[in-house]
Phi, psi and omega in degrees: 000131191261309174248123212193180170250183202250137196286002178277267181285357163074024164302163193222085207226001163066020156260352202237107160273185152179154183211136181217164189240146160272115205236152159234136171147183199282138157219107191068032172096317194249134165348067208260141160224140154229146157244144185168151130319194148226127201219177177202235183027059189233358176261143202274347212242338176238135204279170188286167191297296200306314149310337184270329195278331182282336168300290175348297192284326212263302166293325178084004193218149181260010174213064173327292187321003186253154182294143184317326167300339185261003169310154171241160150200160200231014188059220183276021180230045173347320198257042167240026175269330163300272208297037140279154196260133204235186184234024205249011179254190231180150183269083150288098158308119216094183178256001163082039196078329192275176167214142217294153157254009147187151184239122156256153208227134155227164170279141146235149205271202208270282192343300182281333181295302187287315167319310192266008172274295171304330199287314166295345201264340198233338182278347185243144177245118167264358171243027131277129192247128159210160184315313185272333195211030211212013269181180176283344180256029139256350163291330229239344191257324133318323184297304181301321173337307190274007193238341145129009194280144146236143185224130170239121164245038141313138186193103178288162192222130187239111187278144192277142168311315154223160188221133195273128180227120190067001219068043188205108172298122168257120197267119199271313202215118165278323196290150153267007174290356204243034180266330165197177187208163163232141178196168196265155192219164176281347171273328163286310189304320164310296200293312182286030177253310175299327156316286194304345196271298202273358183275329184135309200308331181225159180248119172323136147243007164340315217255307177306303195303335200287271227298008190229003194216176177223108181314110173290155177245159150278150207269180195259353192275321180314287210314323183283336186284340145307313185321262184355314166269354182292295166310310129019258176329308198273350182292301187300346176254339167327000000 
């Protein structure tokens, strides 16, 4: 899923992506599934990657609201606030709300099944979270790993020096090393995954994944529960 919302305020800002996996097989005889991510931004006490670089350009700070000793900046480089590292992430159980715009399927035997089972519970660090190297679609490229898959969702991305928000310019960077970066992004990890379906190597499962889920709408009570920071965002960006 490439757009989606952000699991702290549940915004739909085309900043956030997200990809998770669904394991099946035998434990003791009985039928076992888990679904879940790697998901993150979600402490109250630190603003999100998208808050911290536009607070930066407006302010000079990735946080005002905090006392000056305790401020962060980056100068004249705001969006250098994506390569900070952050501890706030998490094993999100489930799809977190989203719903996939494509599932690839492989069989695993009782062997691998338990290795990427074990692997979620003591081998993966979920509470490191980071923009560039750290995320759900490096989760889905381990994951894949332990199962003999190689995935490249690598894809530079290249930031424009300034950026207009709200009617307002925003100067992101002077240094140019911070002009672009590579990182796996969910739009890439989607087209290889569709390589791999059409090479053979993997199975479409859109039509398994349906028949096993029901698509939720959001309820009015999240949505109300949301209102506050939605307006929020938008006071700040207007």
């Amino acid at each position: 899923q490439s757009v989606a919302k952000h699991p702290r305020d549940y915004s739909k800002n085309g900043d956030v992506g997200h990809a998770w996996i669904y394991v099946q097989g035998y434990m003791d005889g009985e039928l076992v599934a888990l679904e879940g991510g790697h998901s993150g931004e979600v402490d109250p006490k630190q603003v999100t990657y998208l808050d911290g670089v536009v607070n930066g350009a407006l302010y000079g700070s990735v946080d005002p609201s905090k006392p000056t000793w305790e401020q962060k900046n980056f100068g004249s480089n705001p969006i250098a606030y994506l390569w900070e590292e952050r501890t706030d992430g998490f094993f999100q159980i489930g799809s977190g709300g989203h719903w996939p715009t494509l599932a690839a399927r492989v069989d695993l035997t009782d062997e691998e099944f338990r290795d990427v089972v074990d692997w979620l519970q003591d081998g993966y660090d979920f509470e490191r979270y980071s923009f560039m190297d750290h995320h759900c679609c490096h989760f889905i490229i381990e994951a894949a790993q332990r199962v003999g898959l190689r995935l490249d969702a690598s894809q530079r991305m290249v930031f424009d020096q300034d950026l207009r928000v709200g009617g307002v310019e925003l100067r992101l960077w002077e240094d140019a090393y911070y002009s672009e970066a590579i990182l796996a992004s969910p739009d890439a990890l989607e087209r290889c995954l569709e390589q791999e379906i059409e090479l053979g190597e993997l199975e479409d499962a859109m039509d398994w994944y349906v028949s096993k889920h029901r698509k939720e709408k959001e309820s009015p009570t999240v949505w109300l529960k949301a209102l506050p920071q939605r307006v929020a965002r938008w006071w700040a960006l207007r």
